[in-house]
N, C-alpha and C positions, 0 to 999 in steps of 0.2 A: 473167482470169476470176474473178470474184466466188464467195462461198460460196454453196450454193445452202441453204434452209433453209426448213422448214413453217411456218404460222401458229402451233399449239401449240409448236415448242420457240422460236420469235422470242420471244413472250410471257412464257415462262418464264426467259430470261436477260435481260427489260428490265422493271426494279423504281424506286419512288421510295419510301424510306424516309422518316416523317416523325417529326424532333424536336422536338417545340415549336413554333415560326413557320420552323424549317430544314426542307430537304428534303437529304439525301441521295440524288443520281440518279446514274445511271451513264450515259455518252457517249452509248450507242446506244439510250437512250430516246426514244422520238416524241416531238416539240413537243407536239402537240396534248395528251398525258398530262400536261404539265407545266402548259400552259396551263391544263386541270382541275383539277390541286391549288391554283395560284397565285391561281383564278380572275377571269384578264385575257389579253389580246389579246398576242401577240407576233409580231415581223417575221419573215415564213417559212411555207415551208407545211407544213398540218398530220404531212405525212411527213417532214419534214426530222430527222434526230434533235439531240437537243440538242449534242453533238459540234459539228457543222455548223452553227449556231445560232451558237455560242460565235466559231467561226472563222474565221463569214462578218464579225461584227461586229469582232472585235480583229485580223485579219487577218495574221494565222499561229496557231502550232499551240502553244499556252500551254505553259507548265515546270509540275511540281510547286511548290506553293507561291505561283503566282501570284494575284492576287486586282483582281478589276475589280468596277465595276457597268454592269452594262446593262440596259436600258430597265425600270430601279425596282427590278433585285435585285442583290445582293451575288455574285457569284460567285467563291469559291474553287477550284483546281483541286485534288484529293485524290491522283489517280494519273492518268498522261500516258506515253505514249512520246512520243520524237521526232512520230509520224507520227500520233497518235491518243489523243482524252481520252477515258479510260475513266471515272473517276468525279470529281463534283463536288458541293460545298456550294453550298445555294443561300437565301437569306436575303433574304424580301421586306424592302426599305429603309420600305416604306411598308403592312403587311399589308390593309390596308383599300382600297388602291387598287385602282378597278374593281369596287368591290362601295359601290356609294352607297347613300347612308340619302335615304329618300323623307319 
């Protein structure tokens, strides 16, 4: 059995920090918020948290210190248990993709 948790305190432990063209996210972030900062489309539904995201794609549960790209961003892993990634760097490869000039 799962945590059980209100909409105000979900919101308040799920943050995307931004540095420059990085994002600082933490695991149990929605897609769909990150999709918003990055502004582009990614594989998943908008409830999926980025956690999930991460582990549907590289298929297991990343180490501290690992670092991949998927679908156009850099991803660094920041902090991980065994079972669960809590925070991550995230680094559009290409910041302008998905935002075209007409």
């Amino acid at each position: 059995v799962g945590e059980i948790r209100d909409k105000q305190e979900k919101q308040s432990t799920t943050k995307i920090q931004t540095e420059g063209n990085e994002l600082l996210v933490q695991g149990n972030t929605e897609l769909r918020l990150l999709k918003s900062h990055i502004g582009r489309e990614l594989p998943g539904k908008h409830t999926d948290s980025v956690s999930k995201w991460i582990i549907n794609n590289v298929a297991h549960v990343p180490k501290v210190d690992e670092c991949f790209e998927l679908d156009g961003l850099k991803v660094y892993i920041i902090k991980a248990s065994p079972r669960a990634i809590s925070e991550v760097r995230i680094i559009p490869l290409c910041p302008n993709k998905g935002k075209q000039a007409k």
